[in-house]
C-alpha positions as YAML, in Angstrom:
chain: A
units: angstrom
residues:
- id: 1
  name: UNK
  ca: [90.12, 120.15, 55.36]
- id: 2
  name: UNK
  ca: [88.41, 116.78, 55.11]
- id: 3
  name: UNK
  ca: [88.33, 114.57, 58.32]
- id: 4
  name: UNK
  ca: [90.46, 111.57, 57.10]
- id: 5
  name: UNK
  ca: [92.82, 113.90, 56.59]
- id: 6
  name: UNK
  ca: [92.91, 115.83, 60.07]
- id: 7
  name: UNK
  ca: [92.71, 111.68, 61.55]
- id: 8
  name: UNK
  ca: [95.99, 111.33, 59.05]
- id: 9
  name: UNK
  ca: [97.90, 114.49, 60.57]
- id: 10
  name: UNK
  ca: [96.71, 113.66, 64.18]
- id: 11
  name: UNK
  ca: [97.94, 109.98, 63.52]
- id: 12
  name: UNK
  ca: [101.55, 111.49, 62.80]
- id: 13
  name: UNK
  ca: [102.11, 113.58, 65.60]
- id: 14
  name: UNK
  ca: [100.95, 110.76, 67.80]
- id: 15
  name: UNK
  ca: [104.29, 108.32, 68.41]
- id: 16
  name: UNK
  ca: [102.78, 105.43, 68.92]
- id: 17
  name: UNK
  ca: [104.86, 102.39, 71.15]
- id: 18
  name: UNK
  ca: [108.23, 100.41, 69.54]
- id: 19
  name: UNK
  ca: [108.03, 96.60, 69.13]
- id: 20
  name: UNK
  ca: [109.92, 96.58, 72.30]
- id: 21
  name: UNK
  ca: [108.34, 98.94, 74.61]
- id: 22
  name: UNK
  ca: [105.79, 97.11, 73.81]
- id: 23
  name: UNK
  ca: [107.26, 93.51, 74.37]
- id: 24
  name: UNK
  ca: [108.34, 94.73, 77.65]
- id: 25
  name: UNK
  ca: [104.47, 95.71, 78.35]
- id: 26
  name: UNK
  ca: [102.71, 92.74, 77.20]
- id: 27
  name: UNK
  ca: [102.58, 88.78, 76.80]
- id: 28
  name: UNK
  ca: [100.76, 87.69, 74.14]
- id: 29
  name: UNK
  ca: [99.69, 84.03, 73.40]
- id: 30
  name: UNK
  ca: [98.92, 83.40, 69.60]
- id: 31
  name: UNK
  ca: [96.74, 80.11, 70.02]
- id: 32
  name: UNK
  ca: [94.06, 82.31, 72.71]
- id: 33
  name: UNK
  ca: [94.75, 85.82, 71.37]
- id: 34
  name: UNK
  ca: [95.18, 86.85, 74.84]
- id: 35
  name: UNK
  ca: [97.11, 89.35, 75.83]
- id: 36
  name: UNK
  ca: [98.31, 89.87, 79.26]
- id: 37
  name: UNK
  ca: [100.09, 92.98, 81.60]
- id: 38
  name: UNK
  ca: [103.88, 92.09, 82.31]
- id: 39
  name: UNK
  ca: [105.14, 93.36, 85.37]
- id: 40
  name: UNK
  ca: [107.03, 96.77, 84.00]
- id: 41
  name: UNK
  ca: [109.94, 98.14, 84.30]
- id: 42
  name: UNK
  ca: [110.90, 101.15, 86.34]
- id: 43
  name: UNK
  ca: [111.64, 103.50, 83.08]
- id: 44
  name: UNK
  ca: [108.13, 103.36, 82.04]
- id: 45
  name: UNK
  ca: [107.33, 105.38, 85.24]
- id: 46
  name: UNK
  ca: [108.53, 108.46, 86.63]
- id: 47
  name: UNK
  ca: [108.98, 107.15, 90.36]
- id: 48
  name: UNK
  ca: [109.43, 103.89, 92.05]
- id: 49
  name: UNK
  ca: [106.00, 104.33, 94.13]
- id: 50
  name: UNK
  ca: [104.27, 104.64, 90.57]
- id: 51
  name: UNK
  ca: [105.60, 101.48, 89.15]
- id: 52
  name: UNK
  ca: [105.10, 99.42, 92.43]
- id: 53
  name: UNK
  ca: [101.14, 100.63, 92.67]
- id: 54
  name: UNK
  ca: [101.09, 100.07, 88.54]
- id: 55
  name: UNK
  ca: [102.27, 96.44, 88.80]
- id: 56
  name: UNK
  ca: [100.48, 95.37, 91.94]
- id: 57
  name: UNK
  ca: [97.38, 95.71, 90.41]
- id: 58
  name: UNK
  ca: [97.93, 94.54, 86.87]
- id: 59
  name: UNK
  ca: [100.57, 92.65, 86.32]
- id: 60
  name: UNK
  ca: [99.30, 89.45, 85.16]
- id: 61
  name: UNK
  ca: [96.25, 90.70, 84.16]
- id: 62
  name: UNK
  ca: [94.20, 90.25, 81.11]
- id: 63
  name: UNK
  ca: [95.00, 93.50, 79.09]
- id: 64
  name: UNK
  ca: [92.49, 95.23, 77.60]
- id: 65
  name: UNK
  ca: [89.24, 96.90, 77.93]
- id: 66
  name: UNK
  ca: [86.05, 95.98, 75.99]
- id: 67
  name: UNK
  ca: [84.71, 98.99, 73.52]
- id: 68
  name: UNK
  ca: [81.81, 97.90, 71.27]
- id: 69
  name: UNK
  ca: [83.13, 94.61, 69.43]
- id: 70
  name: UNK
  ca: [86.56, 95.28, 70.01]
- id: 71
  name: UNK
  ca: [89.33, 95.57, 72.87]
- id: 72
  name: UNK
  ca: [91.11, 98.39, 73.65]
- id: 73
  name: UNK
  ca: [94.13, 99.31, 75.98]
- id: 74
  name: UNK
  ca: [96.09, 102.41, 76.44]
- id: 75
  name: UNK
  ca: [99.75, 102.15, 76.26]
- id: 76
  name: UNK
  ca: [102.56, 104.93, 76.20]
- id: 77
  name: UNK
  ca: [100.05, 107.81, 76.22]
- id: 78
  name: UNK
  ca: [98.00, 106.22, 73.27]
- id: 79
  name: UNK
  ca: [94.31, 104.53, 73.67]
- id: 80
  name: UNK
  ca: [95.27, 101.36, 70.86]
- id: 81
  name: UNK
  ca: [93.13, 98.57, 69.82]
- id: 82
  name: UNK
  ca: [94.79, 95.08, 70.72]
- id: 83
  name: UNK
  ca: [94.79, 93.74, 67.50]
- id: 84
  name: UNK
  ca: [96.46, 96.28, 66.42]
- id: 85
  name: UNK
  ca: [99.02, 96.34, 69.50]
- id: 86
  name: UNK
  ca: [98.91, 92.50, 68.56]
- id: 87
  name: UNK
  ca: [100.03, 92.88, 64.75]
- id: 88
  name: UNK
  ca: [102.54, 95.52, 65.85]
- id: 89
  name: UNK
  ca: [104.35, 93.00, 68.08]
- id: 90
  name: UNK
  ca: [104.42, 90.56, 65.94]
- id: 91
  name: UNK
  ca: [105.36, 92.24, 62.80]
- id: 92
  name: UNK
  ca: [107.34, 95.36, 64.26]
- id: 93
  name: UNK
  ca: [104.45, 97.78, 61.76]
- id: 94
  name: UNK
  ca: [101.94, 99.53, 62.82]
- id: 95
  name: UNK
  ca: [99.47, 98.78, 60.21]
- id: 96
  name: UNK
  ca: [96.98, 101.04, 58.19]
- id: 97
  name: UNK
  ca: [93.95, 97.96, 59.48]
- id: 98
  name: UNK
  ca: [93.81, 94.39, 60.68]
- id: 99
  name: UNK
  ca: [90.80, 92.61, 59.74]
- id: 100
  name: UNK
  ca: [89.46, 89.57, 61.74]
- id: 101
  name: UNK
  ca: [88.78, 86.84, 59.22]
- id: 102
  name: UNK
  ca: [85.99, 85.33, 61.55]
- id: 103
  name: UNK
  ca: [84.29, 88.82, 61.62]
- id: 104
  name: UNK
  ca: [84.78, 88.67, 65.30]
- id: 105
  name: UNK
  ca: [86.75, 91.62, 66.73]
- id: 106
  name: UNK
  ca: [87.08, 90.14, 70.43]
- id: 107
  name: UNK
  ca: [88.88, 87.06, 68.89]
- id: 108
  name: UNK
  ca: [92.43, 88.32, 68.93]
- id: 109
  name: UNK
  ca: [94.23, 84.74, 68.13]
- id: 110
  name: UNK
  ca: [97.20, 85.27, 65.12]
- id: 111
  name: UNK
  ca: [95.64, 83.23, 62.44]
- id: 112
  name: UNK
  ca: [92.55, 85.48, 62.69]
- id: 113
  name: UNK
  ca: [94.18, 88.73, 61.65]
- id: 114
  name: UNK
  ca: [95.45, 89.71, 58.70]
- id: 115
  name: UNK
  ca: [96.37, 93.08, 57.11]
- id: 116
  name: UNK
  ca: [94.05, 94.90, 55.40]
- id: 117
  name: UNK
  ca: [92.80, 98.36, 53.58]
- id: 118
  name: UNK
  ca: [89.81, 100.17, 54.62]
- id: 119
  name: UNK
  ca: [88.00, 98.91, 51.70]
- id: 120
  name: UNK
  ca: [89.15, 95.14, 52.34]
- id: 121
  name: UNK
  ca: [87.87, 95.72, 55.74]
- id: 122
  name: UNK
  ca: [84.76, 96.88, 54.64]
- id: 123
  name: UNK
  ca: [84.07, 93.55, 52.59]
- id: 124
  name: UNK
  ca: [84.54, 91.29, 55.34]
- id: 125
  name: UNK
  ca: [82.28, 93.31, 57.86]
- id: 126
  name: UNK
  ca: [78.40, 91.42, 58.75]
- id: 127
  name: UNK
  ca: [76.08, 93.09, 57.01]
- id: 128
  name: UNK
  ca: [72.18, 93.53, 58.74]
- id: 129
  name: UNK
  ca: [69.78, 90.88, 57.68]
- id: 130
  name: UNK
  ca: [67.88, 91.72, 54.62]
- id: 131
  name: UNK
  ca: [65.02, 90.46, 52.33]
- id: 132
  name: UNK
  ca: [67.19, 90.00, 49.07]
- id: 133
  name: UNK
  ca: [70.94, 88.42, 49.13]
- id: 134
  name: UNK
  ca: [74.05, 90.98, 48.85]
- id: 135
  name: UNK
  ca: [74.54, 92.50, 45.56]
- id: 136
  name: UNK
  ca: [70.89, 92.31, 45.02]
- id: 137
  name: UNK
  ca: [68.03, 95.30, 44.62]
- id: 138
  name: UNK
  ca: [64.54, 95.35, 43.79]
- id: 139
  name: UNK
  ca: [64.46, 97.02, 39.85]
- id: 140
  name: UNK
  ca: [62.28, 100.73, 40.98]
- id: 141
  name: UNK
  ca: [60.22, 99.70, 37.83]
- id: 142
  name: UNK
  ca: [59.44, 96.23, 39.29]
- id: 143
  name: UNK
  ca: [59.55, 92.75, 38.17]
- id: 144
  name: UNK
  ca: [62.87, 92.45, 37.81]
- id: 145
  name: UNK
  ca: [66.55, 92.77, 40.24]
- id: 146
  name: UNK
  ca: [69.92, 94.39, 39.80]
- id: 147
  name: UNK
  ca: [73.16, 92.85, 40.36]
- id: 148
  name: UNK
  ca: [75.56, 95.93, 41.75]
- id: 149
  name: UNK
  ca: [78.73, 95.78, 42.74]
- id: 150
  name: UNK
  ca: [81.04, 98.37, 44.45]
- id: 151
  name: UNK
  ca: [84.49, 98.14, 43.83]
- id: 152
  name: UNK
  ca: [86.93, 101.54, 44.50]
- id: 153
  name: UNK
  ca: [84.39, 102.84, 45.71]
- id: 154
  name: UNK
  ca: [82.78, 103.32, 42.28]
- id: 155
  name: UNK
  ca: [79.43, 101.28, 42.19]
- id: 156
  name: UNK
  ca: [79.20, 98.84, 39.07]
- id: 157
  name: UNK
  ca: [75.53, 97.88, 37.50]
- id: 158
  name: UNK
  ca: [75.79, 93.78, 36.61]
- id: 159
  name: UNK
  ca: [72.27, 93.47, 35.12]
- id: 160
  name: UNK
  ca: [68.67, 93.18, 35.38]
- id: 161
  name: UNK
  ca: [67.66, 89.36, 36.11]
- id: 162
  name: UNK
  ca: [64.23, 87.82, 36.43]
- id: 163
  name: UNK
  ca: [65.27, 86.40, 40.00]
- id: 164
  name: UNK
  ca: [67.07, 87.53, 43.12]
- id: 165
  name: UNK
  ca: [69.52, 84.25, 42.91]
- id: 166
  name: UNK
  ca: [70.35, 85.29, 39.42]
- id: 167
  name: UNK
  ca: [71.07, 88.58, 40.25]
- id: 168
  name: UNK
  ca: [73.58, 86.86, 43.34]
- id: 169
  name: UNK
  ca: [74.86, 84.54, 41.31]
- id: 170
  name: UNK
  ca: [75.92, 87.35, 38.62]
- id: 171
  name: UNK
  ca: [77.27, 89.59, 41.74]
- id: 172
  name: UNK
  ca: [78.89, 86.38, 43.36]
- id: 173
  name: UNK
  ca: [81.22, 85.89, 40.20]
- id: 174
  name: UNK
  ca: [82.11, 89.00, 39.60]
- id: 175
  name: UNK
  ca: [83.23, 89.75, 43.27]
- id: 176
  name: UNK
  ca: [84.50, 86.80, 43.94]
- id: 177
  name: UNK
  ca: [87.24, 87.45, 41.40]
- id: 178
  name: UNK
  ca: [87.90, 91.13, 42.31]
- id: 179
  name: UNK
  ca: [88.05, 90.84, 46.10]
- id: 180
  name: UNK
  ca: [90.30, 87.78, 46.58]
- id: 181
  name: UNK
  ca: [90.55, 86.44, 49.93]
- id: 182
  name: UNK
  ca: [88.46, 89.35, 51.11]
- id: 183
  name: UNK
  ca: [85.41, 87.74, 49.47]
- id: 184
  name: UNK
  ca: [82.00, 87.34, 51.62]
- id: 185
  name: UNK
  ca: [79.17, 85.90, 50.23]
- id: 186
  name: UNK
  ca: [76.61, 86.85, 53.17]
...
């Protein structure tokens, strides 16, 4: 059985938090992206002593831990990313991804996320510094470059072009029109 698909059947037997529970968790401030540890309420422990020693030492408290370029927190019995919890409290969905428009996974504010696929993810993600522009590959019989393009995961040939900015320019209008408000030039 392919991985994405054990992640898929893992992902449903995992329940993740309501819009509520969660409301009752968290603050969240749109204009910082913050999101901060409400005092909570006794249900979400199993004794008194539990809740007290909980809320003591985070209510108030800048949720979230730092993993790589994102945050994470764990909340009812799952390990989330904030965006994520983010989107979910705002929206009431758990969704599939958020992508950060500003490429910056720390910065949590609402009108940096948006809803995405995997693949529209993938398009906005910073790509390592190279020699020739995206879209653009040195021809193996020299002289000239390719123009490629991947879209459904099916990569497209544009043409052979006498310069690397021709060779952008042809991947830059293709993309361009095919990803949408997904489209990166760098």
């Amino acid at each position: 059985m392919p991985w994405g698909t054990l992640v898929g059947i893992f992902a449903l037997m995992i329940s993740l938090p309501s819009q509520a529970y969660l409301h009752e968790c968290f603050s969240y401030d749109p204009e910082t992206g913050r999101l901060m540890w409400k005092p909570r309420p006794l249900h979400h422990f199993k004794q008194q002593h539990d809740q007290t020693a909980w809320n003591n030492k985070n209510a108030g408290n800048t949720a979230g831990s730092r993993g790589g370029n994102y945050l994470f927190v764990s909340v009812g019995g799952c390990h989330v990313l904030v965006h994520r919890v983010v989107w979910a409290m705002r929206t009431g969905t758990w969704p599939e991804r958020v992508d950060h428009l500003n490429r910056d996974g720390l910065d949590n504010r609402w009108e940096n996320l948006r809803e995405a696929t995997q693949q529209q993810n993938l398009w906005n993600r910073k790509l390592p510094i190279r020699d020739l522009p995206r879209g653009v590959r040195r021809s193996p019989r020299g002289g000239k470059f390719i123009a490629r393009a991947t879209i459904n995961y099916e990569e497209i040939h544009l043409g052979s072009f006498d310069t690397p900015e021709k060779a952008h320019a042809a991947w830059r209008a293709f993309v361009e029109r095919e990803r949408g408000e997904f489209f990166r030039a760098d």
